[in-house]
KOLTORTOR-192553 format. One record per residue (C-alpha): chain; y, z, x. Coordinates in Angstrom, 2 decimals, always signed. Each point is the difference from the previous one (the first is absolute). Example, Ala and Ser with C-alpha at 12.3 -4.5 7.8 and 13.67 -1.06 7.14 Angstrom:
+------+---------+---------+---------+
| unit |      py |      pz |      px |
+------+---------+---------+---------+
|    A |   -4.50 |   +7.80 |  +12.30 |
|    A |   +3.44 |   -0.66 |   +1.37 |
+------+---------+---------+---------+
This chain:
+------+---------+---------+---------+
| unit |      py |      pz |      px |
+------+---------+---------+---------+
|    A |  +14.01 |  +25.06 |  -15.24 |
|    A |   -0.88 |   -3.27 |   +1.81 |
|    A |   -1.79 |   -2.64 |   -1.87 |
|    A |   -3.96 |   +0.40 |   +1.42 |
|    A |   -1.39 |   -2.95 |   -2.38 |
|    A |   -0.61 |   -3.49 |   +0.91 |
|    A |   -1.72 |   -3.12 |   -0.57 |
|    A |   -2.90 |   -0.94 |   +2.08 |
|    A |   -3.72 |   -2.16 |   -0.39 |
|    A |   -2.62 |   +1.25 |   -1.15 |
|    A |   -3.00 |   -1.40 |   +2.56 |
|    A |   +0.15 |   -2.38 |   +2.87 |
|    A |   +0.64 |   -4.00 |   -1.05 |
|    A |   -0.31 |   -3.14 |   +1.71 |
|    A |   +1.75 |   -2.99 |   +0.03 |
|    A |   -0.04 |   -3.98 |   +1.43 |
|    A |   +2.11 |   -2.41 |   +0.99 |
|    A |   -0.06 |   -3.82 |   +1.42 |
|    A |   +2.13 |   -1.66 |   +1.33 |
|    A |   -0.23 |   -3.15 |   +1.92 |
|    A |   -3.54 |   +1.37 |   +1.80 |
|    A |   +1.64 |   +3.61 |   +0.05 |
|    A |   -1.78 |   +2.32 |   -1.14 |
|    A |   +1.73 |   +3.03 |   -1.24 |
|    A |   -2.20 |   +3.12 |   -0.77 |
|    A |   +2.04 |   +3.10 |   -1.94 |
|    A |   -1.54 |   +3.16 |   -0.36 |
|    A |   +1.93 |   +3.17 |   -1.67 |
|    A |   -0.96 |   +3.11 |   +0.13 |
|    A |   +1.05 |   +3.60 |   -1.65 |
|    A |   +0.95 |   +2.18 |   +2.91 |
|    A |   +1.44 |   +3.33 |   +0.53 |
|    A |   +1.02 |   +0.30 |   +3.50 |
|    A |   +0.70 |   -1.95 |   +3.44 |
|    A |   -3.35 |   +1.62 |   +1.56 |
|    A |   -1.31 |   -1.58 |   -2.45 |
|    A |   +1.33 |   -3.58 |   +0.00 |
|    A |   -0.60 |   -0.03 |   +4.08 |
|    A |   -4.03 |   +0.15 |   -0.96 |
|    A |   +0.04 |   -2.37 |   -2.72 |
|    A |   +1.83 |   -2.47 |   +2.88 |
|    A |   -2.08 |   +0.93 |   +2.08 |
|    A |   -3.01 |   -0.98 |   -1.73 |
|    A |   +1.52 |   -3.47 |   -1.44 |
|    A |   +0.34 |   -0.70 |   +3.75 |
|    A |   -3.46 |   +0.30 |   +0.54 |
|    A |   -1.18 |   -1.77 |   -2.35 |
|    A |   +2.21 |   -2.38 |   -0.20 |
|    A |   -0.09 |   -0.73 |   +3.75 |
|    A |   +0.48 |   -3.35 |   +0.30 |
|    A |   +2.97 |   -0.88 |   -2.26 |
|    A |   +3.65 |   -0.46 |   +2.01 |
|    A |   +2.05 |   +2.32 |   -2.53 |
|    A |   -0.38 |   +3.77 |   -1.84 |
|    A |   +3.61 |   -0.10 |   -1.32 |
|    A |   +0.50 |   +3.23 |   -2.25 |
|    A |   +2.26 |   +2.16 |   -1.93 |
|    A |   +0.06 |   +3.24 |   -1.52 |
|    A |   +1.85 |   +1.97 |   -1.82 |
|    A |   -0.56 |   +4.32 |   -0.40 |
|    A |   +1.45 |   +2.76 |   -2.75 |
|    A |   +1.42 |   +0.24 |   -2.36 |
|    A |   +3.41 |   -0.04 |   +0.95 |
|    A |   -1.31 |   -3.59 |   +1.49 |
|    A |   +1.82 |   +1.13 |   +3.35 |
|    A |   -3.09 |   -0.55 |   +2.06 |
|    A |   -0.60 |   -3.83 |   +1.24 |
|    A |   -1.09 |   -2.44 |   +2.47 |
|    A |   -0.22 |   -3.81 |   -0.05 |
|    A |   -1.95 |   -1.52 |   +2.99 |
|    A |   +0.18 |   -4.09 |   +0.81 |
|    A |   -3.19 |   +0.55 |   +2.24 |
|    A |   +1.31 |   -2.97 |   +2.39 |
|    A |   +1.49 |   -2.46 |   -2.62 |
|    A |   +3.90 |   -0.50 |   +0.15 |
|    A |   +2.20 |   +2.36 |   -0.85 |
|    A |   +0.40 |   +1.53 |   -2.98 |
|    A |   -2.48 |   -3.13 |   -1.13 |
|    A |   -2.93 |   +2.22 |   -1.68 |
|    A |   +0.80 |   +3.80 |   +0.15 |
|    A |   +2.67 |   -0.10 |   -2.05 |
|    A |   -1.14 |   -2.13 |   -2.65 |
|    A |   -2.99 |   +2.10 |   -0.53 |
|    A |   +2.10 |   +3.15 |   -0.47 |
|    A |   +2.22 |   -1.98 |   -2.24 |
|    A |   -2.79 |   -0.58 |   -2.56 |
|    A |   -1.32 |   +3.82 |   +0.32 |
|    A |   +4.14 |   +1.10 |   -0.64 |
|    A |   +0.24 |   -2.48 |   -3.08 |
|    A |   -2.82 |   +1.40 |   -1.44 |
|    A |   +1.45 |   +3.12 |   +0.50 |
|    A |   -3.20 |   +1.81 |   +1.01 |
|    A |   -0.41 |   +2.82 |   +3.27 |
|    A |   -2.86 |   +0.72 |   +1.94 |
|    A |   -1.36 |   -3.27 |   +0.42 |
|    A |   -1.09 |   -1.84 |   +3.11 |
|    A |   -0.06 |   -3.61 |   -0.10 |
|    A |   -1.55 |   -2.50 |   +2.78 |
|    A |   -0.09 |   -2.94 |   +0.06 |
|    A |   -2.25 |   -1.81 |   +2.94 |
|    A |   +0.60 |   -3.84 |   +0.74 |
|    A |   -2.60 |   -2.37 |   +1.19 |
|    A |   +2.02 |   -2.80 |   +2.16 |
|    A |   -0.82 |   -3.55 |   -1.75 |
|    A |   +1.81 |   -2.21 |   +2.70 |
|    A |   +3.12 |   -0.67 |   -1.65 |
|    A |   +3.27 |   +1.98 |   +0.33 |
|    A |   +1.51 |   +0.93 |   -3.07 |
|    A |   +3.54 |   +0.95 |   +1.13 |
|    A |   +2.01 |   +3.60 |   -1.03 |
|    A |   +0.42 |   -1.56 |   -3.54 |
|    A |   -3.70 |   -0.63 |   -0.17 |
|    A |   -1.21 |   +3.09 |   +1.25 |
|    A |   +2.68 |   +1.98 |   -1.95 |
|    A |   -1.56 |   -1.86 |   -3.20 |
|    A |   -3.68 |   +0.71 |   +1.35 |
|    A |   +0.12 |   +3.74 |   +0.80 |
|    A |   +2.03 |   +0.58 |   -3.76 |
|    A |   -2.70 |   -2.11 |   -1.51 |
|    A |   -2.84 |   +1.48 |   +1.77 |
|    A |   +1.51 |   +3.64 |   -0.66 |
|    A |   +0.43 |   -0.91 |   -4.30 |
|    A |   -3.49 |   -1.02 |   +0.04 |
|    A |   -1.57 |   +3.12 |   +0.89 |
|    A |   +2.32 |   +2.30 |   -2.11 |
|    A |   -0.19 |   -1.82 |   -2.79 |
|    A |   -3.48 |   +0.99 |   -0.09 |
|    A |   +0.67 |   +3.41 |   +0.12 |
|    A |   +0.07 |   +2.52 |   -2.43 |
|    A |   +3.01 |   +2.48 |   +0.07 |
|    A |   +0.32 |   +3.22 |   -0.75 |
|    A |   +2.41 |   +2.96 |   +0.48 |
|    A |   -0.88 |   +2.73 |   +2.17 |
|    A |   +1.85 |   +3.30 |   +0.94 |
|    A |   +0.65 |   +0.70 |   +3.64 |
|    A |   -1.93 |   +3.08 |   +1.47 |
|    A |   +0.10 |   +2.94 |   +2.31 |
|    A |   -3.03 |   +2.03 |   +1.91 |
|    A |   +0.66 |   +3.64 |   -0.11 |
|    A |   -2.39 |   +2.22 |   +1.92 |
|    A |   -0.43 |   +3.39 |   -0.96 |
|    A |   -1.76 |   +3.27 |   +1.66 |
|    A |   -0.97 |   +2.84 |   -2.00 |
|    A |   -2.43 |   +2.99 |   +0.20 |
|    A |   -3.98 |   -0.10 |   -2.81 |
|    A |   +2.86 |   +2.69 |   -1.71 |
|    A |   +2.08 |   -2.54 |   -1.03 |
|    A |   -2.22 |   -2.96 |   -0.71 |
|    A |   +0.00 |   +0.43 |   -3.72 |
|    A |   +4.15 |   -0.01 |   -0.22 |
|    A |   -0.01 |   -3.55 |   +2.50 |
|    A |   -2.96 |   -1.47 |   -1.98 |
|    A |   +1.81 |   +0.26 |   -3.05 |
|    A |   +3.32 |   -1.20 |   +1.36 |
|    A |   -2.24 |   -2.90 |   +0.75 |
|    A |   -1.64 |   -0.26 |   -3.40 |
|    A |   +3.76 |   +0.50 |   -1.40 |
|    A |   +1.51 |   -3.03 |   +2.01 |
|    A |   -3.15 |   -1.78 |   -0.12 |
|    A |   +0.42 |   -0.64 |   +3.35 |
|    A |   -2.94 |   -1.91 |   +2.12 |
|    A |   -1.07 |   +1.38 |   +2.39 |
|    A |   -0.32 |   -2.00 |   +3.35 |
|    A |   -1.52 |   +2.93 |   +2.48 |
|    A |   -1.71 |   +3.38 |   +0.00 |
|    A |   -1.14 |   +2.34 |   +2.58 |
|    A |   -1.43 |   +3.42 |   -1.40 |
|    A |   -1.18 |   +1.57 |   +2.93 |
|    A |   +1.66 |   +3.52 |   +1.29 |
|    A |   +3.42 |   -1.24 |   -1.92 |
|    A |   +0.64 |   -2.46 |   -2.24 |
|    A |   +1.92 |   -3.16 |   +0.36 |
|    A |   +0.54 |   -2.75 |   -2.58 |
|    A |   +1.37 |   -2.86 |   +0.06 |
|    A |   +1.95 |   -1.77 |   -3.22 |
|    A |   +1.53 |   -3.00 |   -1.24 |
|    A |   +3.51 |   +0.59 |   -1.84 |
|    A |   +1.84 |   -2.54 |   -1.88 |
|    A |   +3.01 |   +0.14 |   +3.00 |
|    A |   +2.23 |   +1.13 |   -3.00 |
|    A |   -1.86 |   +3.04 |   -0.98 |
|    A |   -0.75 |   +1.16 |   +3.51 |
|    A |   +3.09 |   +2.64 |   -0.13 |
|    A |   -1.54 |   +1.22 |   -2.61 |
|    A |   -3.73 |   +0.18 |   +0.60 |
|    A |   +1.27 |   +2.23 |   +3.43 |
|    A |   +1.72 |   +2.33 |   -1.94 |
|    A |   -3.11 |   +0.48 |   -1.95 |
|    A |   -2.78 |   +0.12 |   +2.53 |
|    A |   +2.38 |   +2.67 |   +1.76 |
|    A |   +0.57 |   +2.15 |   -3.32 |
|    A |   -4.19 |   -0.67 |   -0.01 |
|    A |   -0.08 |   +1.72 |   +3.43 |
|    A |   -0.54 |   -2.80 |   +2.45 |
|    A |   +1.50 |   -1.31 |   +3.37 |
|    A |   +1.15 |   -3.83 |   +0.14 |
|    A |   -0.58 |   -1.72 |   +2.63 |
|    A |   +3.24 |   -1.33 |   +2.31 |
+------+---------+---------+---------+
């Protein structure tokens, strides 16, 4: 069985930097998938429309395969990476980190901006609280009113929350499963009489 634990924070942090007029702004955030990293970019962008850089990182699952680093314009390898060296030597997943730079007139160099962006990153999670979290799966089922006692208590079993119903002429449901147990939960809800959803 793969491991489906990891380390992640708790609620979104902030962070600030100086550095010779530079300002450097960090923000992490908790975050479970690219769609939703694109609208938390998206939104920095806007309201933080007038600074030069949005140089990010992230890092997803719990097999910590998923990642990105971003230098948003600033030399090579200069900010990206830095930031997703501080969320890897914390050794947390699921975390989005940006940091947004406000130009202050003097260059700092790669060695300078390498130092910034770490800096920048450390303050915000440092402020964070972690916690370990379990990665999850949806499962939607359909089932006939026959079998709704049978799923509801495969439910109630797993206590599994549920994320979306629709009880109209059939029922569907939808759960979340600790990624681990999903194997399991399907077996169940199909002993319990119900369809899953491909």
């Amino acid at each position: 069985m793969r491991e489906d634990t990891y380390r992640t924070i708790a609620a979104p942090v902030e962070g600030l930097y100086k550095e010779k007029g530079s300002k450097f702004i960090s923000k992490a955030y908790p975050v479970r998938s690219e769609e939703e990293i694109k609208e938390i970019l998206q939104a920095l962008r806007k309201e933080y429309f007038d600074a030069r850089h949005h140089c990010y990182a992230y890092l997803l699952g719990a097999d910590r395969a998923t990642y990105r680093a971003n230098d948003d314009g600033e030399p090579n390898h200069s900010a990206g990476d830095p930031i997703l060296g501080q969320i890897r030597s914390l050794g947390l997943s699921n975390v989005l980190v940006v940091v947004i730079r406000y130009f202050g007139g003097v260059k700092l160099g790669v060695g300078g901006l390498i130092h910034a962006y770490k800096t920048a990153t450390t303050e915000a999670l440092e402020q964070a609280q972690v916690e370990e979290r379990h990665e999850t799966t949806l499962l939607t089922v359909h089932f006939g009113y026959e079998q709704m006692n049978e799923v509801m208590k495969v439910v109630k079993d797993l206590d599994l929350p549920v994320r979306q119903q629709d009880f109209n002429l059939a029922c569907r449901l939808t759960v979340e499963v600790r990624t681990s147990l999903a194997p399991q939960a399907e077996v169940m809800f199909q002993k319990a009489g119900a369809a899953l959803e491909a």
